[in-house]
C-alpha positions in Angstrom: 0.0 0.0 0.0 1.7 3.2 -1.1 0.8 6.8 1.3 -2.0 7.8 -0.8 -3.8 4.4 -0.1 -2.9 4.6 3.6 -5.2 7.9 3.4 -8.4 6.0 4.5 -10.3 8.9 3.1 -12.6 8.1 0.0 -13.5 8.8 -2.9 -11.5 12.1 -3.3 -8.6 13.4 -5.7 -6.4 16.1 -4.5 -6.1 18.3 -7.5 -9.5 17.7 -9.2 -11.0 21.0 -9.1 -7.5 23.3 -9.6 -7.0 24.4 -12.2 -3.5 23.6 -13.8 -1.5 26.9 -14.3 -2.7 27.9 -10.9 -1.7 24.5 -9.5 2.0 24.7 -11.6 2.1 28.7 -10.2 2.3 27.4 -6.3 4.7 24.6 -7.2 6.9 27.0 -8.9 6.8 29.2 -5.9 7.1 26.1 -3.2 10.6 25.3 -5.4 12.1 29.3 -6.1 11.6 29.2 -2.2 14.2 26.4 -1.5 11.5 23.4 -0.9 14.1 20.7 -2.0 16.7 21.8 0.9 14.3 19.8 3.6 14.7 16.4 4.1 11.9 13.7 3.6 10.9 13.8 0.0 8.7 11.4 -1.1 8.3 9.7 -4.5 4.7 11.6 -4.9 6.3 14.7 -4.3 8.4 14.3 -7.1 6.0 13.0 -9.1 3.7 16.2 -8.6 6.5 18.3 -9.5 7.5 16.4 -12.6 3.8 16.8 -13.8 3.9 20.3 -13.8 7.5 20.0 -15.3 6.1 21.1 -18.6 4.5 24.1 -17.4 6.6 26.3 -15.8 5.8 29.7 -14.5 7.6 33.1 -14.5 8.8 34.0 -11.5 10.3 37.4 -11.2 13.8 37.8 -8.2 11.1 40.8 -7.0 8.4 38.3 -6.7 10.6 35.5 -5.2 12.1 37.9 -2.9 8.9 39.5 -2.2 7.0 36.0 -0.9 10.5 35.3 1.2 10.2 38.2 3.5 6.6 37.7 4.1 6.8 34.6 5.0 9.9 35.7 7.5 7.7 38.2 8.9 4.8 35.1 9.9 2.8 35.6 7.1 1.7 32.3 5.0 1.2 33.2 1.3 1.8 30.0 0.1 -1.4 29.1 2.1 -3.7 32.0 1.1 -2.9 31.3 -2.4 -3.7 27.4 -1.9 -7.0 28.5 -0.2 -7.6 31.2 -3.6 -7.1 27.9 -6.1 -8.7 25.2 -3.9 -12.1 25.7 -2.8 -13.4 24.7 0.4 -15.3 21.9 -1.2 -12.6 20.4 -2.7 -10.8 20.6 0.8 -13.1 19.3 2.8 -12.6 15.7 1.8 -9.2 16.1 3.3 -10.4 18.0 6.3 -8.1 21.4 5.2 -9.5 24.2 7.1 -6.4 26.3 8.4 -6.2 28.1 11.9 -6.1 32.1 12.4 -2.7 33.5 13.6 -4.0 34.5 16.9 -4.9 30.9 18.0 -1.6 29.6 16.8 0.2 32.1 18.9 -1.7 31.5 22.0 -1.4 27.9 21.8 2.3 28.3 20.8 2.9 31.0 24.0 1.0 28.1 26.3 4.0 25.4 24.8 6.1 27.8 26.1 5.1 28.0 29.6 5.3 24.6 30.1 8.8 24.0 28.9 11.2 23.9 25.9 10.3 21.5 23.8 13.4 19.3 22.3 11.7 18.4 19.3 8.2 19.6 17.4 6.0 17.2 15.4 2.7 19.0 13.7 0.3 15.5 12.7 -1.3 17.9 9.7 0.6 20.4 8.7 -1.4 22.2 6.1 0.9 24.8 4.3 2.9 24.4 7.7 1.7 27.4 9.8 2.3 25.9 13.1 5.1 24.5 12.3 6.6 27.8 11.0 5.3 29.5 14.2 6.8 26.5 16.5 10.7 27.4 14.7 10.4 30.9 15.3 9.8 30.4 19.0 11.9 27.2 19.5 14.8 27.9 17.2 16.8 24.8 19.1 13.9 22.2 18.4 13.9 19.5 15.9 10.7 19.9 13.7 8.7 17.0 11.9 5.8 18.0 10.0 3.5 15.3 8.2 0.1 15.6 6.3 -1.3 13.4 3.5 -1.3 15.7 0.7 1.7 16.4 -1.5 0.8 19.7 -2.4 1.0 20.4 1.6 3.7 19.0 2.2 5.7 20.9 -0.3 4.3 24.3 0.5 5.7 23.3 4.6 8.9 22.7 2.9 8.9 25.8 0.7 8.3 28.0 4.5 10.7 26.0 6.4 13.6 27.0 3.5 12.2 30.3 3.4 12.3 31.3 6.6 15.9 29.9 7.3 15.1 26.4 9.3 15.8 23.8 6.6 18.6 22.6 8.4 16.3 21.6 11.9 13.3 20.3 9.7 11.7 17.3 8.0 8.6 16.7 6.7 6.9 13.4 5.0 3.6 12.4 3.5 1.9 9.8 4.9 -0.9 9.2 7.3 0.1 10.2 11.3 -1.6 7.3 12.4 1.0 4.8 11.5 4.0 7.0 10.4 5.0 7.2 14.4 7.9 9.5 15.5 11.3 8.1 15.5 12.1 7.7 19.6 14.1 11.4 20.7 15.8 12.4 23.8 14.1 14.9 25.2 10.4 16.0 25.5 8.4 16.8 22.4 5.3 19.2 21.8 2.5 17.9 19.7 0.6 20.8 18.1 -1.5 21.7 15.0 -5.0 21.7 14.2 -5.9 17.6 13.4 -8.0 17.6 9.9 -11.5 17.3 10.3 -13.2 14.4 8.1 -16.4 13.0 9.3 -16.9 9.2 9.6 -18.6 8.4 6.5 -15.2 9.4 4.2 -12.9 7.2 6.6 -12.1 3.9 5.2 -13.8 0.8 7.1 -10.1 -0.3 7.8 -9.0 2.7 9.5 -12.1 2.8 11.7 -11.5 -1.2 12.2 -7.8 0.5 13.5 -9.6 3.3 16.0 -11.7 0.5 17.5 -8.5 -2.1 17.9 -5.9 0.5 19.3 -8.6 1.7 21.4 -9.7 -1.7 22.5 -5.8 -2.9 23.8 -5.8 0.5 25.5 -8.9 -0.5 27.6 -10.8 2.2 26.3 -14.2 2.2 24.1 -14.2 3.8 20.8 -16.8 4.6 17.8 -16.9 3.7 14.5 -18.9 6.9 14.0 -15.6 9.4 15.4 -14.6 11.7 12.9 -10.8 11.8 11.9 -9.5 13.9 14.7 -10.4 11.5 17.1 -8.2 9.3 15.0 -5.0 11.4 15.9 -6.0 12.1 19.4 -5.6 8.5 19.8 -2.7 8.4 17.6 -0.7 10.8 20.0 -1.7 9.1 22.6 0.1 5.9 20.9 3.1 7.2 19.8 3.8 10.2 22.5 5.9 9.1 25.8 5.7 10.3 29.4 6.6 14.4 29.7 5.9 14.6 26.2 2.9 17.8 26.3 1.1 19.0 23.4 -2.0 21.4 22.3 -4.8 20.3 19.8 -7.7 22.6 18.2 -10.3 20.7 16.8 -14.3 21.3 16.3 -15.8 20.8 20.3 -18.9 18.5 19.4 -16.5 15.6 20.8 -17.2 17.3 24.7 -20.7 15.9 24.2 -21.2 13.5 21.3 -20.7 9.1 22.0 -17.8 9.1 19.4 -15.8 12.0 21.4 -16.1 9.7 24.7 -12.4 8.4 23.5 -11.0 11.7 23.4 -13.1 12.3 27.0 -11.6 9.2 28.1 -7.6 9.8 26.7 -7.4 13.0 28.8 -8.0 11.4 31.8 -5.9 8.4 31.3 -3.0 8.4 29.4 -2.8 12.4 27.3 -2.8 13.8 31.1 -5.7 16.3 29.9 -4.9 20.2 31.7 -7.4 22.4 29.6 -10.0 23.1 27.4 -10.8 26.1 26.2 -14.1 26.3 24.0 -14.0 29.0 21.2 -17.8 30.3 20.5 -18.4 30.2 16.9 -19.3 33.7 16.3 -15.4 34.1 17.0 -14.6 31.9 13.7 -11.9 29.8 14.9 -11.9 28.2 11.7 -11.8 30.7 8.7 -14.7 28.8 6.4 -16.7 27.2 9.3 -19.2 28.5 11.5 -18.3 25.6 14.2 -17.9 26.0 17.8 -13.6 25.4 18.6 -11.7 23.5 21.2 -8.5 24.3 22.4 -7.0 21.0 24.2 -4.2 20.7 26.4 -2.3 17.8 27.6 0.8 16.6 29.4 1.4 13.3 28.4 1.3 10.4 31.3 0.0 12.9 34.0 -3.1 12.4 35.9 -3.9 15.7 37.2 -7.0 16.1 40.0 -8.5 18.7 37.8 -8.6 20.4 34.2 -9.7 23.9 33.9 -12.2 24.4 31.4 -13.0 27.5 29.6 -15.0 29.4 27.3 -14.4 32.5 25.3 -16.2 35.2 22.5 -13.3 36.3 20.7 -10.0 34.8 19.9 -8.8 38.3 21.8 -9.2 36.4 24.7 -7.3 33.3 24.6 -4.0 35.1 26.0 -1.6 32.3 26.1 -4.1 29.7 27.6 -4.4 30.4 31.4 -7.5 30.7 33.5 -10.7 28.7 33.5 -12.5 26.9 36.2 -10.8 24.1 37.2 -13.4 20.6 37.5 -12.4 17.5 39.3 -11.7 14.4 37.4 -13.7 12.2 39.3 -16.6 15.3 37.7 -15.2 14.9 34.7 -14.9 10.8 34.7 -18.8 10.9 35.3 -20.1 13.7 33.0 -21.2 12.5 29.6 -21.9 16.2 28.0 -18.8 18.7 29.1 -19.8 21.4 27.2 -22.1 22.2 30.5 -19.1 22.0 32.5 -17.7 25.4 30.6 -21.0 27.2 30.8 -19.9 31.1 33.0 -21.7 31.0 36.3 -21.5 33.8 38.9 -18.2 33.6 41.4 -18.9 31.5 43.8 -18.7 32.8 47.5 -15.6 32.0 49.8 -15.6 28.5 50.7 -18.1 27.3 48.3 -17.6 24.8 45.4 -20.1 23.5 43.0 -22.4 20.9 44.3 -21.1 18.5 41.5 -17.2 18.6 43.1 -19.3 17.3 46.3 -21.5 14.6 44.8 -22.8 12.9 41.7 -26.9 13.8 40.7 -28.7 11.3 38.6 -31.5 10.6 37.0 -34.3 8.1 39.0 -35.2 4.9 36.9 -37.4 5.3 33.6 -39.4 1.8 33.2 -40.9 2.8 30.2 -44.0 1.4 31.1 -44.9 2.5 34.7 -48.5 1.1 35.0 -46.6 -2.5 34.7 -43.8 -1.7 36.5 -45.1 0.2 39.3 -47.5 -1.5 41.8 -48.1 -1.4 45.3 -46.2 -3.5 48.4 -48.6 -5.8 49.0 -49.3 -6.9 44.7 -49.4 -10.7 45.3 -48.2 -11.2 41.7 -44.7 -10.3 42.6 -42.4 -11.9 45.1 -41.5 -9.0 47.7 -38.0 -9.7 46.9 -39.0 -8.0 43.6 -40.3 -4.9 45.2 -38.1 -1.9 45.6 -40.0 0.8 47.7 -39.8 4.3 45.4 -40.3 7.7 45.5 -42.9 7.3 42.2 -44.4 11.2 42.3 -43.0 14.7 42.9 -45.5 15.3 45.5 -44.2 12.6 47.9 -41.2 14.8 48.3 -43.0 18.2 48.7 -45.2 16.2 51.3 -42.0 14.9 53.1 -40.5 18.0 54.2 -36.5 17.5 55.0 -36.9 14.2 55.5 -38.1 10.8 54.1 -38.7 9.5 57.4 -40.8 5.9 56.3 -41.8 4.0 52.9 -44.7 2.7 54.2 -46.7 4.8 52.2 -44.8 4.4 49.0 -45.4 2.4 45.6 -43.1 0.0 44.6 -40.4 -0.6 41.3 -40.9 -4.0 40.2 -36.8 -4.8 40.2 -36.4 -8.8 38.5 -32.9 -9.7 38.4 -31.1 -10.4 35.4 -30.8 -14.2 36.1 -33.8 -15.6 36.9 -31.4 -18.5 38.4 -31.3 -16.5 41.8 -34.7 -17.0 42.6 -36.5 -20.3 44.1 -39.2 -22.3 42.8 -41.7 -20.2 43.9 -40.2 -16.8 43.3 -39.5 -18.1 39.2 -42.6 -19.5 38.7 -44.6 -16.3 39.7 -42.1 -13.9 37.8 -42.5 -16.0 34.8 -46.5 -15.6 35.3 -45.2 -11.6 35.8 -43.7 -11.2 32.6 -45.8 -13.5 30.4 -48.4 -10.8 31.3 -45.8 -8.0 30.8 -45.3 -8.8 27.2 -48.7 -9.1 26.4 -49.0 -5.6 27.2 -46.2 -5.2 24.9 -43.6 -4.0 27.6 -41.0 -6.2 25.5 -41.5 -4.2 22.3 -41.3 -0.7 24.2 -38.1 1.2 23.1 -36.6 1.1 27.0 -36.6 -2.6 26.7 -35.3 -2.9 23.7 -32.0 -0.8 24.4 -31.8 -3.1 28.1 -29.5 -6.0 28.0 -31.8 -8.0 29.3 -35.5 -6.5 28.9 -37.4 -7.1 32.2 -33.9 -5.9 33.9 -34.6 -2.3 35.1 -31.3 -1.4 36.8 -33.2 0.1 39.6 -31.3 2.9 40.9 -29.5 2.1 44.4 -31.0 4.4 47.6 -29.5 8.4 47.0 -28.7 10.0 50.5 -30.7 12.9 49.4 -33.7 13.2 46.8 -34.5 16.4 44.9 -37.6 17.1 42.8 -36.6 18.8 39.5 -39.6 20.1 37.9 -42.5 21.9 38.7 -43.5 25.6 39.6 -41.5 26.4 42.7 -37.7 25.7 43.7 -37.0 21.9 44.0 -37.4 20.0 47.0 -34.6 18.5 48.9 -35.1 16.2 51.0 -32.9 13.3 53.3 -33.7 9.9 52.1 -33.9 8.6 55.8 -36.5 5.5 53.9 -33.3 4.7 52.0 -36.2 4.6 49.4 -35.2 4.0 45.4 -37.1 6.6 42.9 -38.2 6.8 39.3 -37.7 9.6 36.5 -39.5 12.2 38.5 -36.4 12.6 40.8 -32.8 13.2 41.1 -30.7 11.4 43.6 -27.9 13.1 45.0 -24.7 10.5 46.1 -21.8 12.4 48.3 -18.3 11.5 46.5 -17.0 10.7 49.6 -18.9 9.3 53.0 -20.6 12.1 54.3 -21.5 11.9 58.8 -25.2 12.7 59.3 -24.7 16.2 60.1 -22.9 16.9 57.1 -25.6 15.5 55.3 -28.0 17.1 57.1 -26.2 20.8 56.4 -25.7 20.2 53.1 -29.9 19.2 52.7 -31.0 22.0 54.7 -28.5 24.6 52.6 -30.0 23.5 49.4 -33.2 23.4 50.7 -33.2 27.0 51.7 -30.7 28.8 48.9 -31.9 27.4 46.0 -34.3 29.2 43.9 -36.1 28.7 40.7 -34.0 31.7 38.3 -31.1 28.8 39.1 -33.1 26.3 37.1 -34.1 26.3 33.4 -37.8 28.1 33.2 -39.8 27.2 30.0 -43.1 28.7 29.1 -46.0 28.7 31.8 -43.6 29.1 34.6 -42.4 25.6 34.9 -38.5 25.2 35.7 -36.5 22.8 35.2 -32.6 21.4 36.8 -31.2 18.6 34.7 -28.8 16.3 36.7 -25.9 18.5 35.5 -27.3 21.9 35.9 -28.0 20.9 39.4 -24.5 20.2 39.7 -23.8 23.5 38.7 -25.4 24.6 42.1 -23.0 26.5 44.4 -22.9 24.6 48.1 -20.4 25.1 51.5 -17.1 23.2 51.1 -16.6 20.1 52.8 -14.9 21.3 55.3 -17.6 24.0 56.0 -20.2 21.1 56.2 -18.0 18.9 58.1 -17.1 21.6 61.0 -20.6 23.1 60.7 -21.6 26.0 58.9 
């Protein structure tokens, strides 16, 4: 398989829709400006070069001289005329979009915070901006810059000669994923902007490739992940401990199922630091309206929190410092971490969010609550089977601060997977239960489809506190003395850490009396809602407040 095959992206041809003289003007340019003193050539680089062999181009000293000092001076005219000839349909297949200079220079100023890098590797060069940028700032560093297309790789080369770092450089073609780095002394900084090429252009056995390398690193992948979760995963492969590195890619991977890799790499193994999310209206990527991530990492750390941030205008990004920092074990349990960067007023002295304290979820959703819901004494059902519930809002309003009994409660209908773990008389009446259950058609319901095993409800475990989380007043919070299970119409609230009584107690009562409805999500009609993660959001007393009393 020669480079081009190893693309994995389908379907496409590099130089389709560019137009020849154009196409032999920026090879003409990429050679006047010295492209053949970096090391790395490629047979398709020669190749392209020797089809446009036969059409060369007048190139004045003045002009030569001309593109030489702006590229010197940071600018990237190799790249604005690439973007002139090549449209952005005909770079999409490749995932070209190009970064703005101000995010390249505050990712590059954050690289230098953290330490001098010994070597620089960019996984996508493009017309080799961050590259360029990385040599100015590291003059000492060894710099690899790789990328797929020929054309890209020989306008990087062109810059590098141009702008006096032949010498330190090399760039190939071929595919990040399995061109690894050779091993260097020293620590190396991974930046660039990873192409973006959605699923359905990424060969079957590249995705086969995501899910196996994912797999042996104990982590779960998607089929459906776009390419840059491809060379997340790749750093994270080839990259050794104390090697650090910055990534901007589109941010739908804080909140979609395919982006749970990258979620998962930054808290074991990339040693994620920061995000900072760029709103689209600031146009972090010069032909998308997209939302932006900046990512950080410091490869082989596990740090106990990663600041996340968002920001309006690229203005703002500085050199990457600031943000509120979020727990890992927050992070570990959030599926959407978009949330997570949402601005929220300062919080007090000694406060925290109430999601660094403890994890809110959702009660249990049966799908089909006049089956599974039924009262304690329902001779159908061996009491084994029945899980006392909180099954209505109004049995927490009614309950004050505390669940003291749930003698007065309905019951979840909880059938173990196995039905191996009951006795004779236990199977033979859940069999009679669920016969009955699928001729009400329970079994075809979409909840029991998606269950491993359909009568299984995963009944949620007892929640130290309950909270209501809709209706027309603040939400109810109230101690769960009943150690009573609850459906859909709840949240349970479980302490990250064991919790005495009075803590408990204090951190119930402060919630019960501080929260108020403008903290929730209001729709039409009055009616506010807190979604398990907004009610995270909810400022509370440190735990040492609660724990020495407030």
């Amino acid at each position: 398989m020669n480079r081009r095959e190893n693309v994995g992206v389908m379907g496409h041809d590099v130089h389709m829709t560019t137009t020849d003289d154009s196409m032999a003007r920026l090879v003409s340019m990429a050679l006047a400006l010295g492209a053949q003193e970096v090391a790395g050539w490629s047979r398709e680089e020669f190749e392209l070069i020797g089809r446009f062999a036969a059409r060369p181009q007048s190139l004045s000293q003045s002009d030569i001289a001309s593109l030489r000092e702006a590229i010197r001076e940071g600018q990237d005219p190799l790249g604005d005329e690439f973007y002139r000839i090549r449209s952005a349909e005909a770079r999409r297949p490749l995932g070209q979009t190009y970064t703005p200079e101000a995010i390249i220079n505050s990712m590059i100023e954050w690289s230098a915070a953290q330490s001098i890098p010994d070597r620089v590797i960019d996984p996508g060069s493009g017309s080799g901006r961050y590259i360029l940028a990385a040599a100015r700032r590291f003059p000492k560093a060894q710099l690899l810059a790789i990328d797929i297309d020929p054309l890209a790789t020989l306008m990087t080369r062109a810059s590098l000669a141009a702008a006096g770092h032949a010498a330190s450089a090399t760039v190939a073609l071929g595919d990040y994923r399995i061109m690894g780095a050779a091993p260097h002394v020293g620590r190396t900084l991974y930046i660039g902007n990873p192409p973006y090429v959605r699923h359905h252009q990424i060969d079957s056995t590249w995705k086969q490739w995501l899910l196996k390398t994912a797999q042996e690193r104990g982590l779960r992948a998607s089929a459906l992940a776009g390419l840059h979760v491809h060379f997340f995963l790749a750093t994270a492969q080839q990259a050794a401990p104390g090697d650090f590195g910055t990534f901007i890619t589109s941010a739908e991977w804080l909140d979609v199922n395919y982006g749970s890799l990258v979620r998962q790499l930054l808290l074991d193994g990339l040693g994620g630091t920061a995000i900072h999310v760029i709103e689209p209206e600031a146009r972090p990527f010069a032909d998308a309206v997209t939302t932006g991530a900046i990512t950080c990492f410091e490869v082989g750390k596990a740090h106990a929190k990663m600041r996340l941030r968002r920001v309006k205008d690229t203005k703002n990004l500085g050199s990457l410092e600031g943000g509120r920092e979020i727990s890992r074990a927050r992070l570990a349990d959030a599926n959407r971490w978009s949330v997570l960067t949402r601005v929220t007023p300062k919080l007090p002295k000694d406060f925290v969010e109430l999601g660094e304290l403890a994890r809110v979820h959702r009660g249990t959703a049966t799908g089909a609550n006049d089956v599974w819901v039924t009262d304690m004494n329902d001779g159908r059902i061996p009491r084994s089977c029945l899980v006392p519930a909180v099954t209505r809002a109004r049995e927490l309003f009614a309950a004050g601060e505390r669940l003291k009994s749930a003698e007065n409660l309905r019951c979840i209908i909880d059938i173990p997977s196995s039905l191996q773990d009951l006795n004779d008389e236990e199977h033979a009446a859940v069999r009679a239960f669920l016969k009955f259950a699928e001729e009400q058609g329970v079994r075809e319901g979409y909840l029991a489809s998606k269950r491993r095993v359909w009568w299984n409800l995963g009944v949620r475990q007892a929640a130290p506190i309950l909270a209501s989380y809709m209706a027309r007043r603040p939400p109810a919070f109230v101690l769960n003395d009943a150690h009573a299970s609850y459906l859909n119409i709840a949240h349970g609230i479980y302490p990250r850490m064991e919790l005495p009584p009075q803590a408990l107690e204090r951190l119930a009562a402060h919630l019960r009396t501080e929260v108020s409805q403008t903290q929730g999500r209001t729709y039409a009609g009055g009616l506010t809602k807190f979604e398990p993660k907004e009610m995270e959001r909810l400022p509370v007393p440190a735990v040492e407040t609660l724990l020495n009393g407030l």
